[in-house]
N, C-alpha and C positions, 0 to 999 in steps of 0.2 A: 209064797203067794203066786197064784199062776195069773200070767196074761190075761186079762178084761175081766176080772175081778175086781169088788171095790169093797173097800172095808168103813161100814158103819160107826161113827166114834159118837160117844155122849156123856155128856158129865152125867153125875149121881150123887147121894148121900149116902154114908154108910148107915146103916139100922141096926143093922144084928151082925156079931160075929160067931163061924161056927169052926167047927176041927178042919183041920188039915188046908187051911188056906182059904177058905169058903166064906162068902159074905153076900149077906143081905143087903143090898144096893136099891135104893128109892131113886127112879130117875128125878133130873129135875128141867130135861131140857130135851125134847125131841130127836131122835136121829136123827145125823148128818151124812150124804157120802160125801168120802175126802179125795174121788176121782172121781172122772168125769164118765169114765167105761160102764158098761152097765152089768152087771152080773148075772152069769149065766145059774147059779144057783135060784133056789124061792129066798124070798126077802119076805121078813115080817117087821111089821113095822110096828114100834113101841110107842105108848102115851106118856105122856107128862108124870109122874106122880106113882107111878104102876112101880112093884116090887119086880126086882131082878137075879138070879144066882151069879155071880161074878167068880172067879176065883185070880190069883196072882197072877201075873207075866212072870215068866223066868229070870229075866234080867232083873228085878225086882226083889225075888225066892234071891237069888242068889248073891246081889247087896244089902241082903236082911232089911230092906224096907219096910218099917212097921205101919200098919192101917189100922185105924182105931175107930170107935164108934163115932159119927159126927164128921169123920171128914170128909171133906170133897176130893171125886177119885174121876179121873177122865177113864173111859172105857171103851173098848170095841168088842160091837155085836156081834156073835155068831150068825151069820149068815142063813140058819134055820131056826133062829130063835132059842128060848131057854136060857141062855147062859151070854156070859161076857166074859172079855180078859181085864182085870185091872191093868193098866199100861202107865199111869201118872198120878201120884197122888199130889193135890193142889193145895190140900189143906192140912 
């Protein structure tokens, strides 16, 4: 991650699961930044309720982490929107 950067984190639900790591994520909780810098990329900013494509973190892929339908998964947004990383699952 480079200097003055900040990364978006948001819990979700899972809805659907698809191939290769891919999941349907219902937010359930507004975007957060987790620094205080501001980012030189565009930022979009997500609603409450709105469907998300997420896919694994690495760290995650590679302790064979399983996510399943229903759980709670903390996330971070891409920074252009579209997509998230799974980084936590809570549930």
């Amino acid at each position: 991650m480079k200097d003055g950067e900040e990364k978006k984190t948001t819990a979700g639900t899972v809805e659907e699961v698809l191939p290769n790591s891919l999941f349907r994520v219902r937010l359930s909780a507004p975007a957060e930044a987790s620094t205080d810098a501001s980012a030189e990329g565009v930022a979009v900013e997500k609603k409450e309720g709105e469907l998300i494509l997420a896919y694994l973190a690495g760290k995650m892929r590679l302790h064979r982490i399983r996510v399943l339908v229903g759980d709670q998964v903390d996330m971070v947004l891409d920074p252009y929107g579209g997509r998230a990383r799974i980084v936590r699952r809570l549930t």
